[in-house]
C-alpha positions in Angstrom: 0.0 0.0 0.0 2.7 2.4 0.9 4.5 1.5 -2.2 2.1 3.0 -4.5 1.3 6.4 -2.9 3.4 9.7 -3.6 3.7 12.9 -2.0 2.8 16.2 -3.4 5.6 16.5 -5.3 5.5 13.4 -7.1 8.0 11.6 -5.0 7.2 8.1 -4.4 7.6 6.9 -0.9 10.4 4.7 0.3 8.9 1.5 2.2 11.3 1.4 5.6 11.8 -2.3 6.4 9.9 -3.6 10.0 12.8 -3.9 11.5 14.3 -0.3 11.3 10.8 0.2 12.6 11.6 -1.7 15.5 14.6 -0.5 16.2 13.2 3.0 16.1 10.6 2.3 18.3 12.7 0.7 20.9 15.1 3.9 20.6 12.2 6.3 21.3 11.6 4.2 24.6 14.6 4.0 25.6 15.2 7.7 25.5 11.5 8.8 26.9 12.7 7.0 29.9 15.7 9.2 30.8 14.2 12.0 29.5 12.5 15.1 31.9 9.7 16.9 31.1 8.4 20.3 32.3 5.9 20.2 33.4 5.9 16.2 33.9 2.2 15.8 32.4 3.7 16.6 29.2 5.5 13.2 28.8 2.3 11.6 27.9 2.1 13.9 24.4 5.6 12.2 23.8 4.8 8.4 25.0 1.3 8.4 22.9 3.6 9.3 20.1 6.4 6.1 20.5 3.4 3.8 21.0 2.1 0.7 18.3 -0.9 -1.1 19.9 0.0 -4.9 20.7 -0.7 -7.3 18.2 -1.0 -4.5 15.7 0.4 -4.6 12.3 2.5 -1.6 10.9 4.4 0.2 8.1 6.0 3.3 7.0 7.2 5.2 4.1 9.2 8.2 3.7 10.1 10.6 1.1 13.0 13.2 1.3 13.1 17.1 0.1 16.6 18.1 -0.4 15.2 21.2 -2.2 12.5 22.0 0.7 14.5 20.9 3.4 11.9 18.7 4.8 11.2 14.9 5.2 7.8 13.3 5.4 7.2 10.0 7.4 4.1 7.9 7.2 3.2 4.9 9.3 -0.3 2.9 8.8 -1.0 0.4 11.6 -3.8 -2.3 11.3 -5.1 -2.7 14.6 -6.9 -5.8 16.7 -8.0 -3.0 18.6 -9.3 -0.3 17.5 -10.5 1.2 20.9 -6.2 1.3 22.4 -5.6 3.7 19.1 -8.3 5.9 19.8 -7.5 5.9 22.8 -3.6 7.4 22.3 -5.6 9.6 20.0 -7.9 11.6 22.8 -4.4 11.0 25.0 -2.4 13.2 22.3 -5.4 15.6 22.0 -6.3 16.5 25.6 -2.0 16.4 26.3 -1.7 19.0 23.0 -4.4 21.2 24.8 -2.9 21.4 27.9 0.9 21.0 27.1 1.0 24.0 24.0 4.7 24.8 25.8 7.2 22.7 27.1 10.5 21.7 27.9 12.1 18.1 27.7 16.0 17.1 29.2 17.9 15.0 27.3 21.2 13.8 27.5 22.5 17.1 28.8 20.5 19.1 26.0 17.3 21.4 26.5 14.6 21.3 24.0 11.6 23.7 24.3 8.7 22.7 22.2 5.7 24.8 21.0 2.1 22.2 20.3 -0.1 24.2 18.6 -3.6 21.9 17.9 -4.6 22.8 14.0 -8.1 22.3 12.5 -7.2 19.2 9.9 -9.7 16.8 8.8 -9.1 13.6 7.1 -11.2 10.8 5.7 -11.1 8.8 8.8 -13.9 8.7 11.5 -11.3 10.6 13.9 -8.5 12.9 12.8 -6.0 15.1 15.2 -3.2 17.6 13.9 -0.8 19.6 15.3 1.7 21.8 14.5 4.9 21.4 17.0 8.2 23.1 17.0 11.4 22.6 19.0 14.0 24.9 20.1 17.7 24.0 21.1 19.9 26.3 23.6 21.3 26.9 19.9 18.4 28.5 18.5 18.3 25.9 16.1 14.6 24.6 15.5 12.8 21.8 13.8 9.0 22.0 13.5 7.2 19.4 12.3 3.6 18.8 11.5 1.9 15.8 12.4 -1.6 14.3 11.4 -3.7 11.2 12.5 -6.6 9.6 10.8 -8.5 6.4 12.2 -10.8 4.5 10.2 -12.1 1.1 11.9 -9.3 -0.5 12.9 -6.9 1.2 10.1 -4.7 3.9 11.7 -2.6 6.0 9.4 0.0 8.9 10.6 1.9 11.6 8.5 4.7 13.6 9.9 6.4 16.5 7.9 9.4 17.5 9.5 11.8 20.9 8.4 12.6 24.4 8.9 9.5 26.1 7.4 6.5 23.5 7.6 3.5 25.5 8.6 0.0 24.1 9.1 -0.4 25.3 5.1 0.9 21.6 4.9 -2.0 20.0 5.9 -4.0 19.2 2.9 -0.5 17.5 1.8 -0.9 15.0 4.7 -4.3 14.6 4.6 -4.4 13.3 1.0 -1.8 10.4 2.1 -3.3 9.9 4.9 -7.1 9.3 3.0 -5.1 7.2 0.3 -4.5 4.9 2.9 -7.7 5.0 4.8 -9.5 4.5 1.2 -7.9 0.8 1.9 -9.9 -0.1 5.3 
């Protein structure tokens, strides 16, 4: 499924095998767990981000912007149950609402992040976007935009990441994200 789709550009997307998945899963973990968030509450925007339901089946695709700067990431997870996803869903929602500025410690480094909750609708019978960005004691930032769609138990997830992504990028997301859902 992830084969065939294409971002806005044209780019086809790159299937990542399941076991860089994996690894990058277990990474994310493994770092969430020596990582310190300010305020604390804020941690569960992060862990509702680094989770895949048990039993579920997942992929992800990516496609690469040298020109723009910017990557784009999409997972789709086939879930046994539907009910865990929605629930990380309503986690990530009511955690973007409460946590729109915070700081995480990591490894020595200070990263302040900016949520901002964006209108976005996809295809799916729930959708959630938001708009984040992070700041390093450099000054240098990252923002990345990241949408959900769940539709039965298909769940599908688009992340752009670079310097200038701005909820404009939306409809961009949401057109992968409906591609896949057109499948459940």
């Amino acid at each position: 499924m992830l084969a065939t789709l294409k971002d806005a550009q044209g780019r086809d997307l790159t299937v990542v095998p399941a076991a860089q998945i994996d690894q990058g899963i277990i990474k994310a973990k493994e770092l969430l767990k020596t990582a310190v968030f300010t305020p604390p509450e804020c941690k569960a925007f992060s862990d509702s981000n680094a989770q895949v339901p048990e039993g579920s089946t997942y992929a992800a695709g990516t496609t690469v912007s040298a020109e723009e700067k910017t990557s784009i990431v999409v997972t789709v997870i086939a879930l046994k149950n539907a009910q865990e996803m929605t629930g990380q869903l309503e986690a990530s929602q009511k955690a973007a609402a409460a946590c729109s500025n915070f700081t995480i410690e990591l490894g020595g480094q200070k990263i302040t992040t900016e949520v901002q909750q964006i209108t976005a609708k996809t295809a799916g019978d729930q959708s959630f976007a938001a708009l984040g960005k992070q700041t390093l004691a450099t000054g240098e930032t990252q923002t990345t935009l990241t949408m959900t769609g769940i539709k039965g138990t298909l769940a599908a997830t688009a992340v752009k990441a670079g310097p200038a992504v701005t909820p404009n990028d939306a409809p961009d997301l949401a057109q992968l994200i409906d591609a896949i859902l057109a499948h459940g």
